[in-house]
N, CA, C and O of each residue as an XYZ file, in Angstrom:
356
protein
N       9.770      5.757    -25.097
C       8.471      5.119    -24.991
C       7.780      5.630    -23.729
O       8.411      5.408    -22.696
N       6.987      6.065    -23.640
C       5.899      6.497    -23.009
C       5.048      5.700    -22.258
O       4.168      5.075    -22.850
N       5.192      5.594    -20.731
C       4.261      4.871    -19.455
C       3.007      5.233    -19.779
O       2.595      6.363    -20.043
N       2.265      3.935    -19.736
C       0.796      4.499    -20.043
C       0.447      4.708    -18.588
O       0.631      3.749    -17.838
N       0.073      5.587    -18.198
C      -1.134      5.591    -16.790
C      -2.389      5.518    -16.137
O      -3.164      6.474    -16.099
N      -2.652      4.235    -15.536
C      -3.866      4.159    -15.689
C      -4.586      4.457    -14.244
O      -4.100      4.424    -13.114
N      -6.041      4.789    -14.726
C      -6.734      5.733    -13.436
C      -6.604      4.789    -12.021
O      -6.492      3.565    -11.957
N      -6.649      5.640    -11.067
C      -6.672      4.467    -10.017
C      -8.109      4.912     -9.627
O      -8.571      6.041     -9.461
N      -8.608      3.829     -9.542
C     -10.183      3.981     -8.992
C     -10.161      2.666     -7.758
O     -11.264      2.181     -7.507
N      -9.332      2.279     -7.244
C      -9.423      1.490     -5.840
C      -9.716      2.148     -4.726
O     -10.134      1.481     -3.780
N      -9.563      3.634     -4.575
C      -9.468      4.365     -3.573
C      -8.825      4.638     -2.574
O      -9.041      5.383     -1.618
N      -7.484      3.558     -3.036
C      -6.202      4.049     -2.132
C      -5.344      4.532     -3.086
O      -5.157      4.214     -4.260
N      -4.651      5.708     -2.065
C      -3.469      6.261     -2.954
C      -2.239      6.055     -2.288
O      -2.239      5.642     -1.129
N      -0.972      6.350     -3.023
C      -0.096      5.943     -2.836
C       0.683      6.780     -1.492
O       0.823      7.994     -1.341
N       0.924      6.157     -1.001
C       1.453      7.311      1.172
C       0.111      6.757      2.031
O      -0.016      7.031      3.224
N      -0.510      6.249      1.567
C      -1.854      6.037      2.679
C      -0.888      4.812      3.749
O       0.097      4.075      3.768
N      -1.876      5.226      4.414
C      -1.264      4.689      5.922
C      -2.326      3.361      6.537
O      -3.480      3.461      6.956
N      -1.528      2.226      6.420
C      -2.713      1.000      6.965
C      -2.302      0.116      7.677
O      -1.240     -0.458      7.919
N      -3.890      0.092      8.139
C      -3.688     -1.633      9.142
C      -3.866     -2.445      8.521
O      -4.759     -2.460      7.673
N      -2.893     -3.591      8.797
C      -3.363     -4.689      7.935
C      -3.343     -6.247      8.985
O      -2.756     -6.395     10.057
N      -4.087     -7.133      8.325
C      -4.002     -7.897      9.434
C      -2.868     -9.009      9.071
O      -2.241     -8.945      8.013
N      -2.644    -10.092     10.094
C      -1.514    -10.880     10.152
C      -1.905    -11.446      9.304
O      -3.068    -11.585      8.926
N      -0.211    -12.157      8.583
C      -0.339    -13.255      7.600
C       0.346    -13.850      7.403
O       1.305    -13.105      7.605
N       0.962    -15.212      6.975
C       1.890    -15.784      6.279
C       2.706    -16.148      7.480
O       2.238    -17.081      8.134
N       3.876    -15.596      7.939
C       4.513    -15.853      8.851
C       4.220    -14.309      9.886
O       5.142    -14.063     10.663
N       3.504    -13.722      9.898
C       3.486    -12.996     10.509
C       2.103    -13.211     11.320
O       0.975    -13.228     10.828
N       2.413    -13.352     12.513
C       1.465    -13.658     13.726
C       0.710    -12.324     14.283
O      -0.175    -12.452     15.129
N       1.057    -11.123     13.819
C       0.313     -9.954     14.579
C      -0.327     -9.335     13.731
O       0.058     -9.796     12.656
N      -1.279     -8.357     13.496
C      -1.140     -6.947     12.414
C      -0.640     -6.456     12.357
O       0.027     -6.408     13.391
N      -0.222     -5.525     11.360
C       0.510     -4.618     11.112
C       0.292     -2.912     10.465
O      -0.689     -2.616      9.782
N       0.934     -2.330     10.678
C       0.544     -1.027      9.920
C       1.828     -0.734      8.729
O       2.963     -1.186      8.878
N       1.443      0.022      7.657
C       2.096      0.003      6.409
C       1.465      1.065      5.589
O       0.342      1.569      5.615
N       2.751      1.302      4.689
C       2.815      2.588      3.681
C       2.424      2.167      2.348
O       3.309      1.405      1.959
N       1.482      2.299      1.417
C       1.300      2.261      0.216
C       2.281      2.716     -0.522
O       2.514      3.922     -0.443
N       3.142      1.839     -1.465
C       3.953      1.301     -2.408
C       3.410      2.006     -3.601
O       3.472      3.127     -4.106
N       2.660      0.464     -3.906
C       2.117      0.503     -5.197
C       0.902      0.049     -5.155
O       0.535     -0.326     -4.041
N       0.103     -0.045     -6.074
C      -1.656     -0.205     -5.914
C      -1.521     -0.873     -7.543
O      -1.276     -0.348     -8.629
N      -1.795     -2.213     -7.140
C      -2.665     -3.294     -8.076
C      -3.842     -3.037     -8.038
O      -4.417     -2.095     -7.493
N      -4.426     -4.289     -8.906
C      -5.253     -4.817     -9.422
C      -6.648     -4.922     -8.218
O      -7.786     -4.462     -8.124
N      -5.869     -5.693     -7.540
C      -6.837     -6.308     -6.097
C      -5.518     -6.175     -4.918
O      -5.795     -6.704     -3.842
N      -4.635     -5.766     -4.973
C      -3.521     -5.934     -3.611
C      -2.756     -4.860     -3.715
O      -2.912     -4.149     -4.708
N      -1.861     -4.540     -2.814
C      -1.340     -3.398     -2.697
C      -0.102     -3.460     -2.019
O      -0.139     -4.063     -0.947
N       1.225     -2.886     -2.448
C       2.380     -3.519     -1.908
C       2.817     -2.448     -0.841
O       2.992     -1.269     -1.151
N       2.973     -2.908      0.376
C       3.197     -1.885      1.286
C       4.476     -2.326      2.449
O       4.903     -3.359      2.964
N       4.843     -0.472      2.498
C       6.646     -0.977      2.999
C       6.073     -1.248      4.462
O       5.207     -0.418      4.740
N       6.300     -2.131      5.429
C       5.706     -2.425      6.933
C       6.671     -1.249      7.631
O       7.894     -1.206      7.496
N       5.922     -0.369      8.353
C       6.764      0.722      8.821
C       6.444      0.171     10.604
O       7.303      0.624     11.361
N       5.430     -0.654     11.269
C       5.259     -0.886     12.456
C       4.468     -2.647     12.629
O       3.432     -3.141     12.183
N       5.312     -3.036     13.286
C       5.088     -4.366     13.747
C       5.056     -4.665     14.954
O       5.180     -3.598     15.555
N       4.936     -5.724     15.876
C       4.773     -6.319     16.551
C       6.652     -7.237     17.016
O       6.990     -8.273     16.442
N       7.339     -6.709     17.836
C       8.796     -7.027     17.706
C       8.662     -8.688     17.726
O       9.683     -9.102     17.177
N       7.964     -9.628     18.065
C       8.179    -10.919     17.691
C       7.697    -11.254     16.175
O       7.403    -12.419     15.907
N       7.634    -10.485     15.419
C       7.343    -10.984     14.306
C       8.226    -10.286     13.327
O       7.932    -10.148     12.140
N       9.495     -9.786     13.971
C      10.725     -8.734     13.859
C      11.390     -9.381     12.682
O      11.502     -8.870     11.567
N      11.902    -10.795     13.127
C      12.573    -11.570     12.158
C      12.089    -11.810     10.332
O      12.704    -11.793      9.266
N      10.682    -12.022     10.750
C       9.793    -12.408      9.803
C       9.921    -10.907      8.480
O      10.117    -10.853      7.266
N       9.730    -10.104      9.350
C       9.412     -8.711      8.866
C      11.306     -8.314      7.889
O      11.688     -7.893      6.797
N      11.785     -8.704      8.928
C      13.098     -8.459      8.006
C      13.515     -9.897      6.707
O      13.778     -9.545      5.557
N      13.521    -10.898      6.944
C      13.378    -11.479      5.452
C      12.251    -11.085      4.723
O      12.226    -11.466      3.553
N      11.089    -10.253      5.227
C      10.246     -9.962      3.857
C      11.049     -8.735      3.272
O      10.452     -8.022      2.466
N      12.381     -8.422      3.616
C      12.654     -6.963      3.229
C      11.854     -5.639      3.456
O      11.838     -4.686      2.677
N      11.167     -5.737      4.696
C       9.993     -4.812      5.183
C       8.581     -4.548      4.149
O       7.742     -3.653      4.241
N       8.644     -5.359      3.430
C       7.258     -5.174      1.933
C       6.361     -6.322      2.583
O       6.628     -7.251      3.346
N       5.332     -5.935      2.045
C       4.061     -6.947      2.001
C       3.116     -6.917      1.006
O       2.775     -5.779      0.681
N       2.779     -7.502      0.633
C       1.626     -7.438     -0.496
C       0.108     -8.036      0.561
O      -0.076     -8.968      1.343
N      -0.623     -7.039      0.093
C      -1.871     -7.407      0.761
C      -3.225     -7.297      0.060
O      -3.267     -6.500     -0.877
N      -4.591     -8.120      0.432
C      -5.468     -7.966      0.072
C      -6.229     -6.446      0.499
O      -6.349     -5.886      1.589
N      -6.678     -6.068     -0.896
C      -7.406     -4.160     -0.513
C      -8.411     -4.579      0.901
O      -8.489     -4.186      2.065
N      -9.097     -5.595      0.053
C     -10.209     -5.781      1.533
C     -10.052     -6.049      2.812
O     -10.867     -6.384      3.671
N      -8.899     -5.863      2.847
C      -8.633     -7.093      4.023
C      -7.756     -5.559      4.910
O      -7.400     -5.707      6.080
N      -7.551     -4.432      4.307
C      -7.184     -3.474      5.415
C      -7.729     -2.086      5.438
O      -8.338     -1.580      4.496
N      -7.490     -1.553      6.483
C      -8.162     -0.382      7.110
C      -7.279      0.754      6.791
O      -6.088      0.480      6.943
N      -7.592      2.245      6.293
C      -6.558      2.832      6.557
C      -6.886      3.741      7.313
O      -7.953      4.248      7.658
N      -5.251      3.976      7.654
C      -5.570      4.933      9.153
C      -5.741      6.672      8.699
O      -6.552      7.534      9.037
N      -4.457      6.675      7.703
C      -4.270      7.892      7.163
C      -4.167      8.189      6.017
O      -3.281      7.454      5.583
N      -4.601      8.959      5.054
C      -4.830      8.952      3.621
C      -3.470      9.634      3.417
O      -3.252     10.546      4.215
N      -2.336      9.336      2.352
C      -1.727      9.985      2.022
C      -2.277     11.255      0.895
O      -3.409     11.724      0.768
N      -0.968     11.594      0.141
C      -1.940     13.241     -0.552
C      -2.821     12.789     -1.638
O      -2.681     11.575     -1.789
N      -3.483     13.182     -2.268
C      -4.066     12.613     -3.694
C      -3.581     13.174     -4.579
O      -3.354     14.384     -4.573
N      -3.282     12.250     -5.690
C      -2.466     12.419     -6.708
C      -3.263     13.770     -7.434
O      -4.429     14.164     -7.468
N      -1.627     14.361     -8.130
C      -2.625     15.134     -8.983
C      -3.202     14.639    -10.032
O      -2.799     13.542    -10.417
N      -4.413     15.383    -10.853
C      -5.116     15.391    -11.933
C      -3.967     15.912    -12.945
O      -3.480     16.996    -12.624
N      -3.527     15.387    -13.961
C      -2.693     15.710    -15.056
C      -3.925     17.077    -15.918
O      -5.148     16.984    -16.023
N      -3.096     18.126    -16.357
C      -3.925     18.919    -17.537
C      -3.633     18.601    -18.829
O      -2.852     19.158    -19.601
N      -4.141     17.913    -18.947
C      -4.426     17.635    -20.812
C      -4.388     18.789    -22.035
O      -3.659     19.663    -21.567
N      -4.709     19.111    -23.036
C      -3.813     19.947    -24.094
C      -5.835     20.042    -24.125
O      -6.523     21.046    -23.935
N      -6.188     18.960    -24.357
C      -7.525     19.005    -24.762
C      -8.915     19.933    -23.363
O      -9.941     20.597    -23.509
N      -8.310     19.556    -22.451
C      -8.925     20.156    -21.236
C      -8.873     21.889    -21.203
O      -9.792     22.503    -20.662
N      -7.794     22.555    -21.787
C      -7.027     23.173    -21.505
C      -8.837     24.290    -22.583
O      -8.794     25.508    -22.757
């Protein structure tokens, strides 16, 4: 069975590099790696924190899910390729 794939038109891609701001139990911002890219949120591994919010960061298993709007990115990871189609061709 065959993954359907659907376009990403959020404008983040997956390796992008972000700030995000504090939340939940986490008292600082943070910066983070694009995962995966929802709907409206985006699951990102926390690669830099704030060491009092160290603990917090390790029961989230270093992931966060965050609002798109709500972060900045610093660094664009690569952009995916364009697949060639049979029909394009």
């Amino acid at each position: 069975m065959a993954e359907e794939v659907e376009e990403n038109t959020s404008g983040f891609n997956l390796g992008d590099v972000l700030l995000a701001p504090a939340y939940g139990n986490l008292e600082k911002p943070f910066t983070g790696q694009v995962e995966k890219i929802y709907e409206n949120s985006l699951l990102v591994e926390i690669t830099e924190n704030d060491p009092a919010d160290q603990p917090a960061v390790n029961e989230m298993n270093h992931r966060a899910v965050v609002r798109m709007d709500e972060v900045e990115v610093i660094k664009h990871g690569p952009a995916p390729e364009k697949k060639i189609s049979d029909e394009d061709k």
